[in-house]
C-alpha positions in Angstrom: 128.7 107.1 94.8 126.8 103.3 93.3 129.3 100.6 93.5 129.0 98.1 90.4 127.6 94.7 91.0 130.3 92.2 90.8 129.4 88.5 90.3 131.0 86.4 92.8 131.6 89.7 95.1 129.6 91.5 97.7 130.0 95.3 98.2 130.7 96.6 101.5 132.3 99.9 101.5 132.9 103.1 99.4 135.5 106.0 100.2 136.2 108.8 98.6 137.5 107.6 95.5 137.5 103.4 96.1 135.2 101.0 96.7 135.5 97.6 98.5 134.1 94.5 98.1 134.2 90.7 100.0 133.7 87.5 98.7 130.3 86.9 98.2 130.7 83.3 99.1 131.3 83.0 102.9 133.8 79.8 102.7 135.9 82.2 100.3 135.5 85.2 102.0 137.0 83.8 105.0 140.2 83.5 103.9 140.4 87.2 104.2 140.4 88.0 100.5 139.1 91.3 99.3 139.0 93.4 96.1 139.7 97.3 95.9 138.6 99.1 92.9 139.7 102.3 92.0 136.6 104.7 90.5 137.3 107.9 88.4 135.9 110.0 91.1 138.3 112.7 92.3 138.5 114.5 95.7 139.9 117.6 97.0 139.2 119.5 100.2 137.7 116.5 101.7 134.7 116.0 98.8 134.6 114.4 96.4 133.8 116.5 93.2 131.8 116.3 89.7 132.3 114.8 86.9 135.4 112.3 87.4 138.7 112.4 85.7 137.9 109.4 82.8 140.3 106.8 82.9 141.7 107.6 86.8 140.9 104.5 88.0 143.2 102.3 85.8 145.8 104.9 85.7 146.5 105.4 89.5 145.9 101.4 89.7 148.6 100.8 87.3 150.9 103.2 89.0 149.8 101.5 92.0 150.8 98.4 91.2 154.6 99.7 89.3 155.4 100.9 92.9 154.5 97.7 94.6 156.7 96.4 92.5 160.0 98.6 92.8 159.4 98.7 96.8 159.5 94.7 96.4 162.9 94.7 95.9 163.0 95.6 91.8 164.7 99.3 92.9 167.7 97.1 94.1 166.2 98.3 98.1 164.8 95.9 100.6 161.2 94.5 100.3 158.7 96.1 101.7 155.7 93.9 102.5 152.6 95.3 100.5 148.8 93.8 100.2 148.3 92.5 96.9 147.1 88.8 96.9 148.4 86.7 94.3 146.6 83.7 93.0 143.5 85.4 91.0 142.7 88.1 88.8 140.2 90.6 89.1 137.0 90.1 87.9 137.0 91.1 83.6 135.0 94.2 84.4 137.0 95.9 86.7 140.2 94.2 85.6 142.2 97.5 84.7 141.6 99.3 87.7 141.2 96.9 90.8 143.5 95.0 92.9 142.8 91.6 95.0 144.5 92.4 98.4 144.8 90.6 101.7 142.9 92.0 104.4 144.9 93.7 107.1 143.8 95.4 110.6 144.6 99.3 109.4 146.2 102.2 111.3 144.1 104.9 111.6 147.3 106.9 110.9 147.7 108.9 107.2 151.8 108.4 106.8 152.3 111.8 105.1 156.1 112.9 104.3 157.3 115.9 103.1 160.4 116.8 101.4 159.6 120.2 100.7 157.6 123.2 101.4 154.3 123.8 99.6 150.4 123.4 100.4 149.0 124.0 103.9 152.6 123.1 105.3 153.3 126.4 103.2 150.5 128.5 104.9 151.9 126.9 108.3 155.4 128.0 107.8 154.6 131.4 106.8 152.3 132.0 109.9 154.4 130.1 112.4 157.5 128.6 110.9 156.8 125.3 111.7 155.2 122.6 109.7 152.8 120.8 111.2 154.3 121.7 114.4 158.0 121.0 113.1 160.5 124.1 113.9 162.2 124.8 110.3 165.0 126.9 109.3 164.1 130.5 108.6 164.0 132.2 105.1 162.6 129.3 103.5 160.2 129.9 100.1 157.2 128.5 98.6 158.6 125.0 97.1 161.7 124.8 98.4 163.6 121.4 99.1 163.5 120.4 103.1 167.2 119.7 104.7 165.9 116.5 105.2 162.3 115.1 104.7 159.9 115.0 107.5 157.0 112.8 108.8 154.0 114.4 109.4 151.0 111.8 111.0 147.5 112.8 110.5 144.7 111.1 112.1 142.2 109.6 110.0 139.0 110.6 110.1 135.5 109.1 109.2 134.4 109.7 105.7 133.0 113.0 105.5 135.1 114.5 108.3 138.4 116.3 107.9 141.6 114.3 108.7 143.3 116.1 111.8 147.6 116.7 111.8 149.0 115.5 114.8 152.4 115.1 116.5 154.4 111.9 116.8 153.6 112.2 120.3 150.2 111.6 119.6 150.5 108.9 117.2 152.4 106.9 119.7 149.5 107.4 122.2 147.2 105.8 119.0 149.0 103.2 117.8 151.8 102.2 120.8 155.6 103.4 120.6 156.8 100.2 118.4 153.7 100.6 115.6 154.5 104.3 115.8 158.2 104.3 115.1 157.9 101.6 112.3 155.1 103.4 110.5 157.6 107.1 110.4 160.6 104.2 110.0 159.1 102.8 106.8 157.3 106.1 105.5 160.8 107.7 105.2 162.6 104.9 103.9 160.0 104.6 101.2 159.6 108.3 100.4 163.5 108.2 99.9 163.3 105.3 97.9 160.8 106.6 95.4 161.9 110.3 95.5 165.7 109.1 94.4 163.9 107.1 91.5 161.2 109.9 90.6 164.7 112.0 90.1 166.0 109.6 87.5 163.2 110.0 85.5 163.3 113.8 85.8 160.6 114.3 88.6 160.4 115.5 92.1 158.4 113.6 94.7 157.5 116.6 96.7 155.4 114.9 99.4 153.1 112.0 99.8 151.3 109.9 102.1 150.9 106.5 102.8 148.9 104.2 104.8 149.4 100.6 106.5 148.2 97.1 108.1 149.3 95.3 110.1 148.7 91.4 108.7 148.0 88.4 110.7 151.4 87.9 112.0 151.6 91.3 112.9 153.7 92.5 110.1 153.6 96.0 108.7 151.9 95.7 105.2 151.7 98.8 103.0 148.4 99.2 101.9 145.8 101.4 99.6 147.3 103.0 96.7 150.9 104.1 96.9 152.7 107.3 95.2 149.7 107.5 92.5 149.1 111.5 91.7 146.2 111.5 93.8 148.1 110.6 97.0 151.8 112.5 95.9 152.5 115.9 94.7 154.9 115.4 91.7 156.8 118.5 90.0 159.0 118.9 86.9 162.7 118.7 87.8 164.1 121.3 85.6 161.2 123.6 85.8 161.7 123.2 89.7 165.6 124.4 89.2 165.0 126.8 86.6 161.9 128.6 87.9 161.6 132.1 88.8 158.5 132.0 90.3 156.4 129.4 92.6 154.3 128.6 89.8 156.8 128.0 87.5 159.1 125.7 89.8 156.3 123.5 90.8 155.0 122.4 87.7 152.8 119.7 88.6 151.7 115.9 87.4 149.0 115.4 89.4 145.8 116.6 90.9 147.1 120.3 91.8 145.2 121.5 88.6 142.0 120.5 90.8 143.1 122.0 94.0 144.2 125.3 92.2 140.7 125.7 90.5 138.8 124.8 93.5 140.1 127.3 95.9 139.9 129.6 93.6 135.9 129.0 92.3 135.1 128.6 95.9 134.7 129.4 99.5 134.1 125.7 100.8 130.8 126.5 101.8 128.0 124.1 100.3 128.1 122.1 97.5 131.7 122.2 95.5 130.7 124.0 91.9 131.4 121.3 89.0 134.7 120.9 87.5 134.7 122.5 84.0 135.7 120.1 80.6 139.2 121.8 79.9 139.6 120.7 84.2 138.8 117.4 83.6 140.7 117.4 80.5 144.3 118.6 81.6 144.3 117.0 84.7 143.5 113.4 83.1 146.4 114.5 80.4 148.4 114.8 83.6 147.7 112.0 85.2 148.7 109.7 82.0 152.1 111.8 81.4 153.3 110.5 84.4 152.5 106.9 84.0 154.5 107.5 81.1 157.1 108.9 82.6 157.6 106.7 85.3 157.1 103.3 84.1 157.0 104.5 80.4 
């Protein structure tokens, strides 16, 4: 997980799939600058997994960076306040795939929403009907559309650790009742937003996450990457209505191709086994499609 060396910038921190870097120059970096690069490293099941998808950086950055822009207002909707720093480009070598952003105090609260029923919410329903501890009507299927789309905190754990579901309840005991309402208040607004706009183009936003800052006046910032294929689940629209069978119906443009393979090829004990070519391949092919398809 080596960071690159960046003239002018000093690296202080990798995640799972970014790194993030400071103004080398303590003058600069006190104006609370920093940069956020993207790598082609892809995660699943909490590790991150060999080789990369090629090209993943620019591609979720550029996604990245077509949603700032629609939840600034370009979707016709209200702006929502994001962290991208104008004023100066990223340095030439990164250029495609990194961001200049302003540096924001984060929750330590994953934003997930759901508007329908798949993944672990899935296995939840099926054992309990609930999702993450949410009652929901009975007789739902695999995939199937929410009556209305639900917010579903996590807490975020340290690198390495699994990210724990929690209730509301508990989020307002992390963050205070105010931080707590606006962070489920905005998640939902912009989930509805983008899923009404994924639709026009033919796609269904199934579930995403987000996550926040607040900046120094205290204003909610969205932050990271936002509705990028490794953060959203995205499904065909008419395969969704016209398939028989949970496989078919949630034809996928993001990383579920990784997710499927995994669980399959292994029993999350040890190192994950390496991601094989035609993997690495399709899911890449996936990730460009919907570029395409959303901001063509």
């Amino acid at each position: 997980m080596s960071a690159l060396d960046l003239p002018g910038w000093k690296h202080v921190y990798s995640g799972k799939v970014r790194d993030l870097y400071r103004p080398a120059d303590e003058a600069a970096a006190a104006d609370g600058r920093m940069l956020v690069v993207a790598s082609d490293r892809v995660s699943a099941f909490d590790h991150v997994l060999e080789p990369g998808i090629p090209g993943k950086g620019e591609l979720l950055t550029r996604l990245s960076l077509w949603w700032f822009a629609q939840l600034a207002g370009a979707d016709g909707g209200r702006v929502i306040p994001n962290h991208l720093a104008g004023g100066e480009a990223p340095p030439a070598a990164v250029a495609a795939r990194a961001m200049v952003v302003r540096e924001l105090d984060m929750q330590p609260i994953e934003c997930v929403v759901r508007g329908y029923l798949t993944g672990t919410g899935w296995a939840e329903y099926r054992a309990d009907g609930t999702v993450c501890g949410i009652p929901l009507p009975a007789g739902l299927e695999n995939g199937d559309r929410l009556p209305e789309p639900i917010f579903t905190p996590a807490y975020k754990a340290p690198l390495g650790e699994h990210d724990e579901n929690i209730s509301f309840e508990r989020t307002v005991e992390i963050v205070g009742a105010d931080t707590a309402a606006a962070l489920r208040d905005t998640s939902l607004e912009i989930y509805t937003r983008a899923a009404a706009l994924a639709e026009s183009k033919g796609l269904i936003l199934a579930d995403t996450k987000f996550e926040f800052g607040l900046d120094a006046d205290g204003v909610l910032t969205l932050a990271d990457e936002v509705l990028t294929s490794d953060s959203s689940r995205y499904w065909d629209a008419a395969a969704w209505r016209t398939g028989s069978t949970p496989d078919q119906r949630m034809a996928s443009y993001d990383k579920q191709i990784v997710r499927d393979w995994l669980a399959a090829a292994w029993d999350r004990t040890g190192t994950p086994p390496q991601l094989p070519a035609d993997i690495v391949e399709r899911t890449a092919g996936k990730y460009r499609e919907l570029l395409d398809t959303l901001a063509g």
